[in-house]
Structure formats: structure tokens, C-alpha cells
Backbone bond lengths (Angstrom), bond angles and torsions (degrees), N, CA, C in turn:
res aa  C-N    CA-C-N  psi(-1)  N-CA   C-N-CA  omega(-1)  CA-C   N-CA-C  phi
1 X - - - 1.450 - - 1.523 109.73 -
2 X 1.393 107.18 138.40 1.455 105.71 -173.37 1.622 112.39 -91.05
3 X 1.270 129.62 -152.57 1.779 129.05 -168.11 1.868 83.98 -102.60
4 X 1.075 111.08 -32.32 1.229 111.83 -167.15 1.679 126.51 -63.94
5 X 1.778 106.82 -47.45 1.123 138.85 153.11 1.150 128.20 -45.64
6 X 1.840 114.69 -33.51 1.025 108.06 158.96 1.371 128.51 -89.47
7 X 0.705 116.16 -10.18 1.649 142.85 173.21 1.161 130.32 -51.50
8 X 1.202 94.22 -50.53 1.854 125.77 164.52 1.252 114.03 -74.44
9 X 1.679 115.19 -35.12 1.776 115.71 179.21 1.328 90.52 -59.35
10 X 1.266 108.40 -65.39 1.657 113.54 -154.38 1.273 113.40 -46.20
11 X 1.749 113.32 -56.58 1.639 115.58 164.16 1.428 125.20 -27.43
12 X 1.465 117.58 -46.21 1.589 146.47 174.14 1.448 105.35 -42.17
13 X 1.633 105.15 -52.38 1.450 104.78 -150.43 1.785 88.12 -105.64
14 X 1.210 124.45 -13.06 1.805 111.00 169.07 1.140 116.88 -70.77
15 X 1.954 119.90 -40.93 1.185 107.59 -179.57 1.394 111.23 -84.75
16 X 1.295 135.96 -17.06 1.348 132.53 172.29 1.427 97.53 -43.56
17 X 1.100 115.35 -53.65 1.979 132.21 -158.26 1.385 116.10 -60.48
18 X 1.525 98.03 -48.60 1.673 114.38 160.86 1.347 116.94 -65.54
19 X 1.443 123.08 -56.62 1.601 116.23 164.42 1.181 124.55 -45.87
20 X 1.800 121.26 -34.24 1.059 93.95 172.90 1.765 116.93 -94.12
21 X 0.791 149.96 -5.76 1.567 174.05 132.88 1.793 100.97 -18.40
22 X 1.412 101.04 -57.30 1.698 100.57 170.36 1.103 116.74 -50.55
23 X 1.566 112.16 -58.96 1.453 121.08 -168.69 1.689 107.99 -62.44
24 X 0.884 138.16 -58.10 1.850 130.74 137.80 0.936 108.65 22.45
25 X 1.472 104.89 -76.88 1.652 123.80 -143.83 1.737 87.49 -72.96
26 X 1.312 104.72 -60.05 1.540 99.03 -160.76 1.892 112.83 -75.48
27 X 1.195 112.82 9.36 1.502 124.08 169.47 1.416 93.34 -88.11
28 X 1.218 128.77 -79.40 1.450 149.02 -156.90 1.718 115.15 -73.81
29 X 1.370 120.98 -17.42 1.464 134.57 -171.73 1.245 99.49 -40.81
30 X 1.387 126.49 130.16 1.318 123.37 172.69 1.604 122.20 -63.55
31 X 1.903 110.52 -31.44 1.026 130.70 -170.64 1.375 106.20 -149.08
32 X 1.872 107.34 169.29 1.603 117.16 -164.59 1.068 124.44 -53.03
33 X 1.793 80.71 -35.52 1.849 92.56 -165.75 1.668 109.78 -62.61
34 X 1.850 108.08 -52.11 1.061 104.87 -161.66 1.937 101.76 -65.99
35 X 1.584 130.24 -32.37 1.204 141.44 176.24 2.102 93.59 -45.75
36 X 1.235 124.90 -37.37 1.276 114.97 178.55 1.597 128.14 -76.20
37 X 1.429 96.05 -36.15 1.757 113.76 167.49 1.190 108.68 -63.21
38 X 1.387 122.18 -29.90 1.841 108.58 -157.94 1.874 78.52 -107.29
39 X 1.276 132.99 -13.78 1.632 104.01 162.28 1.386 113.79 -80.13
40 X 0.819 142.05 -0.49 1.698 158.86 174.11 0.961 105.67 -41.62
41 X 1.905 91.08 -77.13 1.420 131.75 -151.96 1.898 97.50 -79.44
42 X 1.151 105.81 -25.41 1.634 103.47 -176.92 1.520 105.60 -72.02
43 X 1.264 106.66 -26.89 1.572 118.69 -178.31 1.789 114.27 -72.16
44 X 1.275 104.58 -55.94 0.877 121.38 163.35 1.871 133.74 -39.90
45 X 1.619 101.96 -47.42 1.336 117.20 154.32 1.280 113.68 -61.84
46 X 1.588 156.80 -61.53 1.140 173.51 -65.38 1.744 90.82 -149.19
47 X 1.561 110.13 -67.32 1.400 125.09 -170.84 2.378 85.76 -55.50
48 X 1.278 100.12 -61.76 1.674 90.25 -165.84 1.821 114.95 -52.07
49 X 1.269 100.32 -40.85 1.549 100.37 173.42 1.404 120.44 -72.57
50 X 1.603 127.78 -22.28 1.644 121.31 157.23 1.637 100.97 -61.96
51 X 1.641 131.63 -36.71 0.778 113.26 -173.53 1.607 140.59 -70.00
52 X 1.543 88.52 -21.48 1.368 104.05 177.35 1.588 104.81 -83.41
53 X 1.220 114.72 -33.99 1.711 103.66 169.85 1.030 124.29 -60.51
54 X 1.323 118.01 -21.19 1.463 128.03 -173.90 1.472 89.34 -85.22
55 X 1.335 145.66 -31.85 1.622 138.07 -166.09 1.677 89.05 -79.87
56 X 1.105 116.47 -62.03 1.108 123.80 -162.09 1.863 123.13 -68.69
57 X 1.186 124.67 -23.61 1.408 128.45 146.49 2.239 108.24 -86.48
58 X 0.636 104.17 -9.02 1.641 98.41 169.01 1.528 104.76 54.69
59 X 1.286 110.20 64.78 1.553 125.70 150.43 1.840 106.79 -144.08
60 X 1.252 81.81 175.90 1.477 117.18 -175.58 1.252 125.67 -110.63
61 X 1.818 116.76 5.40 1.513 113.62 -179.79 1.426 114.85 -81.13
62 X 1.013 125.64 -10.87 1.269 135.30 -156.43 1.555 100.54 -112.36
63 X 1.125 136.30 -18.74 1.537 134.04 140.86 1.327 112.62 -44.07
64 X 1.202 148.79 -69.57 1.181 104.66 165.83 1.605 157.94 -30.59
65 X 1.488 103.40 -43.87 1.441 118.59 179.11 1.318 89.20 -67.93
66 X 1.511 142.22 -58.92 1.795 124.53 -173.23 1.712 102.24 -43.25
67 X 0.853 121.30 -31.13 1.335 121.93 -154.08 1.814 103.13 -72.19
68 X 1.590 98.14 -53.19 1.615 110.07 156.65 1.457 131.94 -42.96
69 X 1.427 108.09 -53.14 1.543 132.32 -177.45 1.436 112.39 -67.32
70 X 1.513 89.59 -23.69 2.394 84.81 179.38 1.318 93.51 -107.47
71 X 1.172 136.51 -2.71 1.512 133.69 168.69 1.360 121.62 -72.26
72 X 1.808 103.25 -38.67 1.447 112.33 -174.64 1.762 111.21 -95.53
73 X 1.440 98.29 -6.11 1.071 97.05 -173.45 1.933 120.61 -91.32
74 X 1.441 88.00 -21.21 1.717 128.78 171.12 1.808 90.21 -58.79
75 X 1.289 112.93 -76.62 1.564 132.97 -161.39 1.552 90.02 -61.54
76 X 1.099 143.27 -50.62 1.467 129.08 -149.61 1.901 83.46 -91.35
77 X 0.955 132.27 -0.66 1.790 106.47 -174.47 1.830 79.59 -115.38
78 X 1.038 135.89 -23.47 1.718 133.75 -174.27 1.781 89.37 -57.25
79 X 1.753 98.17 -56.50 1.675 95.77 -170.33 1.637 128.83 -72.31
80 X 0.776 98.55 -12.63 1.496 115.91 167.19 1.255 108.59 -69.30
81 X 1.380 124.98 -74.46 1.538 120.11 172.22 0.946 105.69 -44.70
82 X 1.438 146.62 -64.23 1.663 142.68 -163.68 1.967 96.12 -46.68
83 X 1.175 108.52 -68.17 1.276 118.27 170.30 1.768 114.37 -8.63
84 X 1.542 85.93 -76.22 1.380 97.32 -157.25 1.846 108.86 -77.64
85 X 1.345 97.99 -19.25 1.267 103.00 -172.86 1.879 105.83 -89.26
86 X 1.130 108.71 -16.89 1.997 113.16 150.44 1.447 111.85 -66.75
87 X 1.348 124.64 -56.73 1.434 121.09 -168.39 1.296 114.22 -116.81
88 X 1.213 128.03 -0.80 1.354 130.21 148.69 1.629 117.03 84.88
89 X 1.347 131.95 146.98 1.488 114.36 -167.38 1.566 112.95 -79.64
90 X 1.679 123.97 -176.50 0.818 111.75 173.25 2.130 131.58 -87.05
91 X 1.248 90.47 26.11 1.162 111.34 -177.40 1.238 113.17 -105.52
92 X 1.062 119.98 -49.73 1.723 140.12 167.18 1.843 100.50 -57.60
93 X 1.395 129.30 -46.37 1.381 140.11 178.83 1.481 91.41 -62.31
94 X 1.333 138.62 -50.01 1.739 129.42 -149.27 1.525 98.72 -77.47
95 X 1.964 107.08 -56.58 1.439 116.82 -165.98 1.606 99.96 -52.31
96 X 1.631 110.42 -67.52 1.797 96.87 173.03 1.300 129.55 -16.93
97 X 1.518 107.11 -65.51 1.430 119.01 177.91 1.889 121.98 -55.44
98 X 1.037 90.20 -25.86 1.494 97.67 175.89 1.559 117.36 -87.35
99 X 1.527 107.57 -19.96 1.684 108.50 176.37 1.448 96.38 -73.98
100 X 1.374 115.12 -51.42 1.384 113.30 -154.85 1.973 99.90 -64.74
101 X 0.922 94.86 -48.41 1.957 81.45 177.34 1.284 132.27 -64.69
102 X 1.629 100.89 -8.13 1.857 105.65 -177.71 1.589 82.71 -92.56
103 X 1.312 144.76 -38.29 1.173 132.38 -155.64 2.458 109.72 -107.42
């Protein structure tokens, strides 16, 4: 086995680790926000492991689709914030509600 080969395992098995670690986060997230970071970050993993397949079979078709996948993945966490930052989470909804009745 060369430095290289291993190199690539290891790459293999960090983002596996992180992909699966994201997916966690965004099962288990206590809240939206963090449920929006860990789809990010799942995206984010996803784009590095096409990328490494793409190193590792030695083409270039699959550069495109990353190119898609960090675009949509950019746009789906932009809309979420827009989202949440119009109607606000349900945490931000309780504390309000709770000023207004002590006061």
C-alpha cells in the first residue's frame, strides 16, 4: 500500500464519520437552528465524498453535480434562515409570550 492509498482510506473513513455524525445531529438537534447547521454540514460531507470518488476513479463527470450539490445546499440553509428569521423559532415564540404575561 502506498502513502497515497492510505490517504484516501483515511479521507474515506473521516468523511464517512462526519456524515455520519451530521446525520445525528440533524435526527437528534435539540433545535431548528442547530437541525439547519447539521443539514449544511451533511451537504457539505456528501459534496467531499463525491469528491474523493471523483479523485479516486480519475474523472471529471462528477464535478459538475458537486457544483449543483453545494449550490443547493447553500440555497436550502439561505431559505431556512429567511424562513425562520420571518416567523421566528419556537423558542423565540414561547420567551415573547412569556414577557408579555409577566408584564
Amino acid at each position: 500500500m502506498t502513502a497515497q492509498t492510505l490517504l484516501i482510506i483515511a479521507s474515506f473513513v473521516l468523511v464517512g464519520m462526519s456524515l455520519f455524525m451530521g446525520i445525528m445531529r440533524l435526527v437528534i438537534g435539540p433545535s431548528v437552528v442547530d437541525r439547519i447547521v447539521a443539514l449544511d454540514a451533511v451537504v457539505l460531507c456528501a459534496v467531499g465524498f463525491l469528491a474523493l470518488l471523483s479523485f479516486v476513479w480519475r474523472t471529471t463527470v462528477y464535478l459538475d453535480l458537486l457544483l449543483v450539490i453545494s449550490l443547493l445546499g447553500f440555497l436550502t440553509t439561505v431559505a431556512f434562515v429567511n424562513y425562520l428569521k420571518e416567523n421566528g423559532t419556537d423558542a423565540q415564540k414561547n420567551s415573547a409570550e412569556e414577557n408579555q404575561s409577566d408584564g
